[in-house]
MARBA-3410 file (N, C-alpha, C, O; in Angstrom, 1 decimal):
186
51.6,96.0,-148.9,52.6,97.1,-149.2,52.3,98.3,-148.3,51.2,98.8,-148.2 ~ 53.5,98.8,-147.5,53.0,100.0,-146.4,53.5,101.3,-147.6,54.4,101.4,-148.5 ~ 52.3,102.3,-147.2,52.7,103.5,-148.2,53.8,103.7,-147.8,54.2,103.1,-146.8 ~ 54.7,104.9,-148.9,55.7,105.7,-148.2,55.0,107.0,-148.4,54.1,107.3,-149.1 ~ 55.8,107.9,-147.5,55.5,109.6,-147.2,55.1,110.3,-148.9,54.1,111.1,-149.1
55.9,109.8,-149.8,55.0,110.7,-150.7,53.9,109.9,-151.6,53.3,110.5,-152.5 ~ 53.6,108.3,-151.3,52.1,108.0,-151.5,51.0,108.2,-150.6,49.8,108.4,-150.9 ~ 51.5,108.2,-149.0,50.6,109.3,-148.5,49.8,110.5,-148.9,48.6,110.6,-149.0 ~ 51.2,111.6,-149.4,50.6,112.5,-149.7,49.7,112.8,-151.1,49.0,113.7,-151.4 ~ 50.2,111.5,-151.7,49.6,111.6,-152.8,47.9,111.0,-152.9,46.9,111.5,-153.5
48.0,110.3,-152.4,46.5,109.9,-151.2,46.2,110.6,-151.1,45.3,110.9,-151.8 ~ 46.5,111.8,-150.0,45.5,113.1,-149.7,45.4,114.0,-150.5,45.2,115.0,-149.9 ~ 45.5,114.0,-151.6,45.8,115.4,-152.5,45.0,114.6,-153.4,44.8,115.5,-154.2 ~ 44.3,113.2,-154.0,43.5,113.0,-154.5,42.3,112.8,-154.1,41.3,112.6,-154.9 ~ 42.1,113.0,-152.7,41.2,112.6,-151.6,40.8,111.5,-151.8,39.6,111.2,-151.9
41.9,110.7,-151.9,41.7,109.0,-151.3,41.5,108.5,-149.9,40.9,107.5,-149.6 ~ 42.4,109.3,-148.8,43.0,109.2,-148.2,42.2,110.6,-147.4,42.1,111.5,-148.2 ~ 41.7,110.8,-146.4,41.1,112.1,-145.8,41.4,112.5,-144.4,40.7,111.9,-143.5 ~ 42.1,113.1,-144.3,42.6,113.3,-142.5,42.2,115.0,-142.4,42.4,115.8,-143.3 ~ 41.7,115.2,-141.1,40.8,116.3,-141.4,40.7,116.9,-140.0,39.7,116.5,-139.3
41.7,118.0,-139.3,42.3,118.7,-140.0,44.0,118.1,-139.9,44.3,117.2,-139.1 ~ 44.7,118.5,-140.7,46.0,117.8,-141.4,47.1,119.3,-141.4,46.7,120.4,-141.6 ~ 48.1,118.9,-141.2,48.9,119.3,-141.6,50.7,118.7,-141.6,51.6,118.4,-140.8 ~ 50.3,118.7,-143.0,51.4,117.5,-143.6,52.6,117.9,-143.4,53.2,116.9,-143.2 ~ 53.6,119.2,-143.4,54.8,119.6,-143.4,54.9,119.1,-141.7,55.9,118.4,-141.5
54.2,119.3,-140.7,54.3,118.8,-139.2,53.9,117.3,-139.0,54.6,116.5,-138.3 ~ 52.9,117.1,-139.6,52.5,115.2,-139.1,53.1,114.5,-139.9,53.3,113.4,-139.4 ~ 53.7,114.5,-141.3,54.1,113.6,-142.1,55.3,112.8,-141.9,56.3,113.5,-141.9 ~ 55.4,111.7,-141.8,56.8,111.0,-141.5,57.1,110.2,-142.6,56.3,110.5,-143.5 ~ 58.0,109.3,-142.9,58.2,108.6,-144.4,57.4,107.5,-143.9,57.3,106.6,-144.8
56.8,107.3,-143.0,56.4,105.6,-143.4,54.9,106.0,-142.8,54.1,105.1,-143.0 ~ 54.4,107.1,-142.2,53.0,107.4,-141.7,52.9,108.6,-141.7,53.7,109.3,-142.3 ~ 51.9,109.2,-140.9,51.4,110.4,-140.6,51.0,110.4,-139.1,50.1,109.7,-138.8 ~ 51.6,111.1,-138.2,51.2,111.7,-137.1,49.6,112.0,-136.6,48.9,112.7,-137.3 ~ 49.0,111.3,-135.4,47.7,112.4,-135.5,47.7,112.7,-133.9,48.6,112.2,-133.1
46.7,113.5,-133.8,47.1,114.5,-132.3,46.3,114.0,-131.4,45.2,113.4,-131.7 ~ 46.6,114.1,-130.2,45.6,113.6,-128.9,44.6,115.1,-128.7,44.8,116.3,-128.3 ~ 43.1,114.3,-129.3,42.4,115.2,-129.0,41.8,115.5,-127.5,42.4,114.8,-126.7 ~ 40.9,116.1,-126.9,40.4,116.9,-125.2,39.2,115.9,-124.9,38.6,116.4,-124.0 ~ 38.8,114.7,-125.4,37.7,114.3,-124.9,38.6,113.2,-123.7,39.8,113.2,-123.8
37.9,112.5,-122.9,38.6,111.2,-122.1,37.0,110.5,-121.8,35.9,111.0,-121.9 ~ 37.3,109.4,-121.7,36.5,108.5,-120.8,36.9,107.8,-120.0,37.5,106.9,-120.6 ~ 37.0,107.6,-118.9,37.3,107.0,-117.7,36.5,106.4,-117.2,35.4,106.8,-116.9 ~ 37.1,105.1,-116.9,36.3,104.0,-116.2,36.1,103.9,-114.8,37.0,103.7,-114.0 ~ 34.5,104.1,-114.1,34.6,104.1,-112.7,34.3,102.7,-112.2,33.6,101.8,-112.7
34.9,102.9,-110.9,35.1,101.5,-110.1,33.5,101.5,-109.5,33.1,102.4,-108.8 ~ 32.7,100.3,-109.8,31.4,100.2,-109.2,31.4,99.1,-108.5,32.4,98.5,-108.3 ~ 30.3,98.9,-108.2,30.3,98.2,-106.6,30.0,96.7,-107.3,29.8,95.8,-106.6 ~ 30.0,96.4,-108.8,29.9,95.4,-109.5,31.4,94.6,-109.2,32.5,95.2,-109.0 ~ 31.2,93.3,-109.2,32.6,92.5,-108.7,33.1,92.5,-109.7,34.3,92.7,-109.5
33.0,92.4,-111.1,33.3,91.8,-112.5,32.4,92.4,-113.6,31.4,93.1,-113.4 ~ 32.9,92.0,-115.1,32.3,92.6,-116.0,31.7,91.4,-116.4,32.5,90.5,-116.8 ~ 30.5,91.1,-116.6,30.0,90.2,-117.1,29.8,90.3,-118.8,28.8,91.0,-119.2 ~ 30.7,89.7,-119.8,30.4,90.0,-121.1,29.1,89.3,-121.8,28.8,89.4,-123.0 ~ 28.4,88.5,-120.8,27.3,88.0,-121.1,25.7,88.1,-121.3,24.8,87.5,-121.9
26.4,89.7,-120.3,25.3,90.3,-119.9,25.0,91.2,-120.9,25.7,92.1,-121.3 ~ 23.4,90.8,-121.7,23.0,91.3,-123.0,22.7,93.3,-123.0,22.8,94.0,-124.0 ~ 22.4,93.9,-121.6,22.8,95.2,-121.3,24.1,95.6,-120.6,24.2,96.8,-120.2 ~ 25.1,94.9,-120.5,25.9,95.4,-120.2,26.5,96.6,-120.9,26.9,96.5,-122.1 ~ 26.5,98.0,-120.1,27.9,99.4,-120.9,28.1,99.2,-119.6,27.6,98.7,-118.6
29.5,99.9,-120.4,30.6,100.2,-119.2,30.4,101.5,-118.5,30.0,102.3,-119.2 ~ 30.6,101.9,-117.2,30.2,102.6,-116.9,31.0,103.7,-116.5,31.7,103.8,-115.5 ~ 30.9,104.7,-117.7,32.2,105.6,-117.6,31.8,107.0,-117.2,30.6,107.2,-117.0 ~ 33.0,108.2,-117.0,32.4,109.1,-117.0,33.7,110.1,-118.0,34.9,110.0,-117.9 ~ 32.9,111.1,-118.8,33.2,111.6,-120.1,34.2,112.6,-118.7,33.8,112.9,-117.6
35.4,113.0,-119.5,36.2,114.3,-118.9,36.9,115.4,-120.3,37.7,114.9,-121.1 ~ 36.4,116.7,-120.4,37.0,117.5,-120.9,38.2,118.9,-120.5,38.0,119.7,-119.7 ~ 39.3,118.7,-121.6,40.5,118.9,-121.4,40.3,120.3,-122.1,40.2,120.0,-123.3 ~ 40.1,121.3,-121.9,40.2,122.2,-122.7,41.7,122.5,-123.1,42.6,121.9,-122.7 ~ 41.9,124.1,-124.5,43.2,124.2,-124.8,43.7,125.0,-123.8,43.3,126.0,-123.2
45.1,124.0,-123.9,46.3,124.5,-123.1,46.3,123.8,-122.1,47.3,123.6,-121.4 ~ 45.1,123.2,-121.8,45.0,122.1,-120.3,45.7,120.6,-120.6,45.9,120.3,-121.8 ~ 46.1,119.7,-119.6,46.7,118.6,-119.4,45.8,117.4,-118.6,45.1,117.9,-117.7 ~ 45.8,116.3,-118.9,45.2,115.3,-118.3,46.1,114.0,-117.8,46.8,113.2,-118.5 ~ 45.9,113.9,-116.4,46.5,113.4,-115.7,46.3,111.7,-115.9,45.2,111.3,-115.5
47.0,110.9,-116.3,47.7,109.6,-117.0,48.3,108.9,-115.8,49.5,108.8,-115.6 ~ 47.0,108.1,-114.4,48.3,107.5,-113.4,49.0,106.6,-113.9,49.0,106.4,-115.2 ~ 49.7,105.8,-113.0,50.3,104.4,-113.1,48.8,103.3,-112.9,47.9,103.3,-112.1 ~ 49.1,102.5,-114.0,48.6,101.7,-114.3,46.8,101.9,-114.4,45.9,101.0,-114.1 ~ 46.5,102.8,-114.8,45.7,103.3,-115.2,45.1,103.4,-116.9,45.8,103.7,-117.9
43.5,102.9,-116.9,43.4,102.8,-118.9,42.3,103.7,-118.9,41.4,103.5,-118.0 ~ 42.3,104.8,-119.9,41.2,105.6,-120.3,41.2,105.3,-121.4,42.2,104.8,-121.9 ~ 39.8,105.8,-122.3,39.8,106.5,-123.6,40.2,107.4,-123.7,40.5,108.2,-122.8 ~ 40.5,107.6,-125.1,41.2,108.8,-125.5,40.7,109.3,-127.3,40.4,108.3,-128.0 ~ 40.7,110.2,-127.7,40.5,109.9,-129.1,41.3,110.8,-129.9,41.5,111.8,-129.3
41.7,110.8,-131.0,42.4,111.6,-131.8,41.7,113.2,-132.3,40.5,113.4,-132.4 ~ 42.5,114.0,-132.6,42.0,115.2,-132.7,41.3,115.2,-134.6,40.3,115.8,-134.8 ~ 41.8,114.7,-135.7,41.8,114.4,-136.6,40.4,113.1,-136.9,40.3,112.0,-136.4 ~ 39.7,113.6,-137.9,38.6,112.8,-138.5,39.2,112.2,-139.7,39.8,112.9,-140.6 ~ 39.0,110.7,-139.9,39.9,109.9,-141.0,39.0,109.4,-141.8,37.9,109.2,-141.2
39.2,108.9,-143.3,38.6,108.2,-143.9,39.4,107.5,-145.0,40.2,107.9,-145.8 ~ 38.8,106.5,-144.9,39.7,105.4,-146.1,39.2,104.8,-147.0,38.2,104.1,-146.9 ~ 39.7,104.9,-147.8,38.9,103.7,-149.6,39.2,102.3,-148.8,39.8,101.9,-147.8 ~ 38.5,101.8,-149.6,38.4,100.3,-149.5,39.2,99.6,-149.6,39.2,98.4,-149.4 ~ 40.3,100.4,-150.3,41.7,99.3,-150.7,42.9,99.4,-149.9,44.1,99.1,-150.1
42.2,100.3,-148.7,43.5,100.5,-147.5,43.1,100.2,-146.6,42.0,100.1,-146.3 ~ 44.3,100.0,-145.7,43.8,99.7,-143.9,44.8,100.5,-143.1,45.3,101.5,-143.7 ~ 45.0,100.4,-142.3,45.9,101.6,-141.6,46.0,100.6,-140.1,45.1,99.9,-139.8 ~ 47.3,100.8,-139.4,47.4,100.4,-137.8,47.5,101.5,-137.1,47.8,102.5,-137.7 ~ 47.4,101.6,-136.1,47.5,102.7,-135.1,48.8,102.4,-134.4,48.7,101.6,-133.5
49.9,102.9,-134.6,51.3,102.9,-133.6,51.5,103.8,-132.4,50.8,104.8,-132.3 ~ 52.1,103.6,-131.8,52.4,104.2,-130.5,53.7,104.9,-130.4,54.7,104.1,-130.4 ~ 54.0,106.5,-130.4,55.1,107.2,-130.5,56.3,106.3,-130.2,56.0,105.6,-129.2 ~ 57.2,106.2,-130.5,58.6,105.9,-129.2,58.8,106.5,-128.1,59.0,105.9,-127.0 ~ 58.7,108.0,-128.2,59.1,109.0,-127.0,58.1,108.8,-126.1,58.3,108.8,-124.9
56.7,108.5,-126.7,55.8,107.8,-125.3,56.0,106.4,-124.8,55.8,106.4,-123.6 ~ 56.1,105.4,-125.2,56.3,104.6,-125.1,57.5,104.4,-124.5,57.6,103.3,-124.0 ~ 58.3,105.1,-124.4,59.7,105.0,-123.2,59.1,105.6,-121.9,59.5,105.3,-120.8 ~ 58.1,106.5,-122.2,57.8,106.7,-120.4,57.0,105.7,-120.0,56.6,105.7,-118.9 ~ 56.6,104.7,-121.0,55.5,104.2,-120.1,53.7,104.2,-120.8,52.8,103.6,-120.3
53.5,105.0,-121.8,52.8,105.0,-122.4,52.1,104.5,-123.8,52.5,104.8,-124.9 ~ 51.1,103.6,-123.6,50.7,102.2,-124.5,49.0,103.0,-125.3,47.8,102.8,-125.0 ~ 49.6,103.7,-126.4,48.3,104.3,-127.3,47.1,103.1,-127.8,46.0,103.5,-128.1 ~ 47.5,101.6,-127.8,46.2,101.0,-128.1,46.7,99.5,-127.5,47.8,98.9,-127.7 ~ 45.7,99.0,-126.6,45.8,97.7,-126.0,45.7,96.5,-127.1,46.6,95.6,-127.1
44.8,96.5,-127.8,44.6,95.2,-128.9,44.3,95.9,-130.3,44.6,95.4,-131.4 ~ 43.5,97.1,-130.1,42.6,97.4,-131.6,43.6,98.7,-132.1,43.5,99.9,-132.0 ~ 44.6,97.9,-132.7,45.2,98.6,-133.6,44.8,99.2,-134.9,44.9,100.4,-135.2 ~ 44.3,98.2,-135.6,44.0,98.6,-137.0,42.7,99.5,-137.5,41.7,99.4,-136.7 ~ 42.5,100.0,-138.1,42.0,100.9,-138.9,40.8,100.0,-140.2,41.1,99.9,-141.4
40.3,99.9,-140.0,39.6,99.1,-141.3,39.3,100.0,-142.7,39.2,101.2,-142.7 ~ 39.3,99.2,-143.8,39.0,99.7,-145.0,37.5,100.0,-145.3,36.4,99.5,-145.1 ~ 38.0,101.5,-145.8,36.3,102.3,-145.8,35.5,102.7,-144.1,34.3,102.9,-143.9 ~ 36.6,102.9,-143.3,36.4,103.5,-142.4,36.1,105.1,-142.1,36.6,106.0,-142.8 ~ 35.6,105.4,-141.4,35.4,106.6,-141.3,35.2,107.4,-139.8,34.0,107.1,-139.4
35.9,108.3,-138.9,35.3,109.1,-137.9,36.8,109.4,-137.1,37.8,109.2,-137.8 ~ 37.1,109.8,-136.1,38.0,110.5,-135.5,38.1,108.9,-134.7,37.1,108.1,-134.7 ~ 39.6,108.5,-134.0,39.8,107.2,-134.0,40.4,107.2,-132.4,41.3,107.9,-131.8 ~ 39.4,106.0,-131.8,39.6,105.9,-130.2,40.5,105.4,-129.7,40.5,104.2,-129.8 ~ 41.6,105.8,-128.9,42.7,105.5,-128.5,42.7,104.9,-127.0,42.6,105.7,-126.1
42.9,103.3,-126.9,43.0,103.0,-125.5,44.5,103.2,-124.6,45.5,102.5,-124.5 ~ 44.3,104.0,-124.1,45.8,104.8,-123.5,45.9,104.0,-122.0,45.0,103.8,-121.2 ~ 46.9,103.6,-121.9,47.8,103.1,-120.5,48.8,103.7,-120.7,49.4,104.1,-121.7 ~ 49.1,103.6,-119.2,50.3,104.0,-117.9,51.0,103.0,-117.3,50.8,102.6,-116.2 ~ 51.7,102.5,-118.2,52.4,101.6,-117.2,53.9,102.0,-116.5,54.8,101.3,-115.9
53.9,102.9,-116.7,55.2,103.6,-115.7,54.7,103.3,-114.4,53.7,102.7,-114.0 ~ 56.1,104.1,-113.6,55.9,104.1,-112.0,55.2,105.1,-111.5,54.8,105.0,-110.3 ~ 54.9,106.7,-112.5,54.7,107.9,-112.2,53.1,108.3,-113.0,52.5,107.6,-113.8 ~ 52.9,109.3,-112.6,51.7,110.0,-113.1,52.2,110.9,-114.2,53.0,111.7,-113.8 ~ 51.9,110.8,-115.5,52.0,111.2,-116.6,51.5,112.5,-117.2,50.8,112.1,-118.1
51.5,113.8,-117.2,50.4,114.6,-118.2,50.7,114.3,-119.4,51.7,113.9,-120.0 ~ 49.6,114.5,-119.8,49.1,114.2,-121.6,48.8,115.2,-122.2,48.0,115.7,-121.4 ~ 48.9,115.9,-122.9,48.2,117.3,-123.6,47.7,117.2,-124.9,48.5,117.2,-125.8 ~ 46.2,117.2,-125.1,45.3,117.6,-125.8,46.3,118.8,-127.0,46.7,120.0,-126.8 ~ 46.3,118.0,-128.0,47.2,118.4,-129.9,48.2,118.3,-129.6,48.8,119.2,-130.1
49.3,117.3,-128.8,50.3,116.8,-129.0,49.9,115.8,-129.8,48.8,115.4,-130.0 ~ 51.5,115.2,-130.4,51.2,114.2,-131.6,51.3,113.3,-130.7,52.3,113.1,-129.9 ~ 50.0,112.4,-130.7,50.0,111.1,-129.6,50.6,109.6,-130.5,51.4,108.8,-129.9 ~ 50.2,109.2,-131.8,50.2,108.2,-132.4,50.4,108.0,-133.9,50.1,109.1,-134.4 ~ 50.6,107.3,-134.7,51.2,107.4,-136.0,50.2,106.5,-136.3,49.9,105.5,-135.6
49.7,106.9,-137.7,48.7,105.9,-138.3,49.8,105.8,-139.8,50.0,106.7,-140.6 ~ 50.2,104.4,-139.7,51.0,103.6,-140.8,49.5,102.8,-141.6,48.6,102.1,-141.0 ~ 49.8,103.1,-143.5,48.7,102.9,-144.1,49.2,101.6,-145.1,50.1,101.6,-145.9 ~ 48.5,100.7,-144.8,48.7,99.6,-146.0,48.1,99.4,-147.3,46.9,99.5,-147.3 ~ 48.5,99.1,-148.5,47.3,99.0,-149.6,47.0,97.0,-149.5,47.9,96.1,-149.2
45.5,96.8,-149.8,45.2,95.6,-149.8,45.5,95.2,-151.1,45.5,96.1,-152.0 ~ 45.7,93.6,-151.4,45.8,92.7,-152.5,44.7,93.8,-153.9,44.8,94.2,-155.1 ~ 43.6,93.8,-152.8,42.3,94.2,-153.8,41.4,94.7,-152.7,41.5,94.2,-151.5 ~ 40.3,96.0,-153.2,39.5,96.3,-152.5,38.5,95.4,-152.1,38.2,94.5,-152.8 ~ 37.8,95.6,-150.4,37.3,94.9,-149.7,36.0,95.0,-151.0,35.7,95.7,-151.9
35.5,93.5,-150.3,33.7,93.5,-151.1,32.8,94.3,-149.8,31.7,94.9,-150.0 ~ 33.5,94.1,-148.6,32.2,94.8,-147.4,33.2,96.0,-146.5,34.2,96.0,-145.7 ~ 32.5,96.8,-147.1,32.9,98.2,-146.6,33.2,98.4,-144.7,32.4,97.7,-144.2 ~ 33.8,98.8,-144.0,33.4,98.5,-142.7,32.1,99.3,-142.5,32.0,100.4,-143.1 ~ 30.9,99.0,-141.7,30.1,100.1,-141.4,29.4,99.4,-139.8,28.2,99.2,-139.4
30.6,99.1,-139.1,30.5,98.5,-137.6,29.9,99.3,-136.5,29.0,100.1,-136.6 ~ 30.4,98.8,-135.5,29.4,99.1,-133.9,30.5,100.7,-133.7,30.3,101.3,-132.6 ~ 31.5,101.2,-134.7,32.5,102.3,-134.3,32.4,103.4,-135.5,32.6,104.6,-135.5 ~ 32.1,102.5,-136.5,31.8,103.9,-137.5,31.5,104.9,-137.3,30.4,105.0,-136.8 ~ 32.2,105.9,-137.5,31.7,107.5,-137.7,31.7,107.9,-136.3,30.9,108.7,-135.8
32.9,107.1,-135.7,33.0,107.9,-134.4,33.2,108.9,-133.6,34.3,108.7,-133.1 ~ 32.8,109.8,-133.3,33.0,111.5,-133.0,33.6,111.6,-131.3,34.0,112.6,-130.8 ~ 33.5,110.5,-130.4,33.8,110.7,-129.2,34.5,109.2,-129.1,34.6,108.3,-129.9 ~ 35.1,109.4,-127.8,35.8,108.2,-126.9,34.8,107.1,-127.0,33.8,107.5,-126.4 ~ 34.6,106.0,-127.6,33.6,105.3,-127.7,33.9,103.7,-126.8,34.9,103.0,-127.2
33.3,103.3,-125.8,33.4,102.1,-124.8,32.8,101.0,-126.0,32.2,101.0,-127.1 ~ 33.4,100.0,-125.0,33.3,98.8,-125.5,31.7,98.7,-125.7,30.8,98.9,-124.8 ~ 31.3,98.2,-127.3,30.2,97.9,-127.3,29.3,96.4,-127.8,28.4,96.1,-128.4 ~ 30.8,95.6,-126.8,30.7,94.1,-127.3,28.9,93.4,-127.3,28.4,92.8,-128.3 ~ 27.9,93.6,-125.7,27.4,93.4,-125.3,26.5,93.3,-126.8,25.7,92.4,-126.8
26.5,94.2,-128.0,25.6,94.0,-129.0,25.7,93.0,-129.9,24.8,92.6,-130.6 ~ 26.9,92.5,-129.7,27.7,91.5,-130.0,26.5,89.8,-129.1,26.4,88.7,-129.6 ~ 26.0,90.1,-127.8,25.5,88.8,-127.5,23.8,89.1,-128.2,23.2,88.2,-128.8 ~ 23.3,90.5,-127.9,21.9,90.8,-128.0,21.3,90.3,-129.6,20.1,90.0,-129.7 ~ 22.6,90.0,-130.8,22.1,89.9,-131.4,21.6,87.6,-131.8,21.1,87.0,-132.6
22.2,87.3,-130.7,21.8,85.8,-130.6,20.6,85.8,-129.8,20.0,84.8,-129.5
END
């Protein structure tokens, strides 16, 4: 069952539901809540590596962090994927999950807020990393507290037995892929 706008709000007003900082008369929609494109980026640089080897038990990606301060804009080419992360710190009970949607009005220029990792896990917690593409023809600005994406909230059958407490928990920054922990531990 997807909340509606005033089990949202009634979620945050019991502190079930924690979005932080919020403001519900601006972000609240009937079927989600708005959250903002926050100033961090991570960008992926081209190294003289041919390929990504997911095999490789040290493999990180090798990025480099860029900040947007206020009022500044960040340049979005064609066919181009950064990190990105929300301006808002979230957290959820165990008996919800949440997806990450991508505006319409972005998504008509060309702009794709999450490649695969939509969802939100139950008992999650931290400001939430947005994999941003350009697939327009043009170079895009983006601005740091515009509303980038809509987090639509589901209630589960029944709360989870295992809390999430993953390789992304309590994420405070643009966080890269950190599959490689994924082989280190075979």
């Amino acid at each position: 069952m997807i909340l509606s706008d005033k089990d949202i709000r009634k979620y945050i007003s019991e502190g079930r539901i924690k979005i932080e900082p919020c403001n519900l008369d601006e972000q609240l929609d009937s079927i989600g809540i708005d959250l903002r494109l926050g100033g961090t980026f991570k960008i992926f640089k081209v190294t003289h590596k041919s390929h990504v080897d997911l095999s490789d038990k040290n493999y990180e990606p090798d990025t480099e962090t860029v900040e947007v301060n206020e009022g500044g804009s960040f340049v979005l080419h064609p066919d181009e994927f950064v990190l990105g992360i929300t301006m808002e710190h979230v957290e959820l009970p165990n008996d919800l999950m949440a997806h990450i949607d991508g505006r319409s009005s972005l998504g008509r220029l060309g702009i794709g807020v999450h490649s695969t990792a939509g969802h939100v896990h139950p008992g999650y917690k931290g400001r939430l990393t947005l994999e941003i593409s350009n697939i327009g023809k043009l170079p895009i600005l983006i601005i740091p507290g515009m509303r980038f994406c809509s987090l639509i909230f589901e209630k589960l059958s029944s709360p989870v037995e295992h809390t999430y407490h993953g390789k992304y928990y309590d994420t405070k920054s643009p966080s890269p892929s950190k599959i490689s922990e994924e082989f280190k531990a075979k």
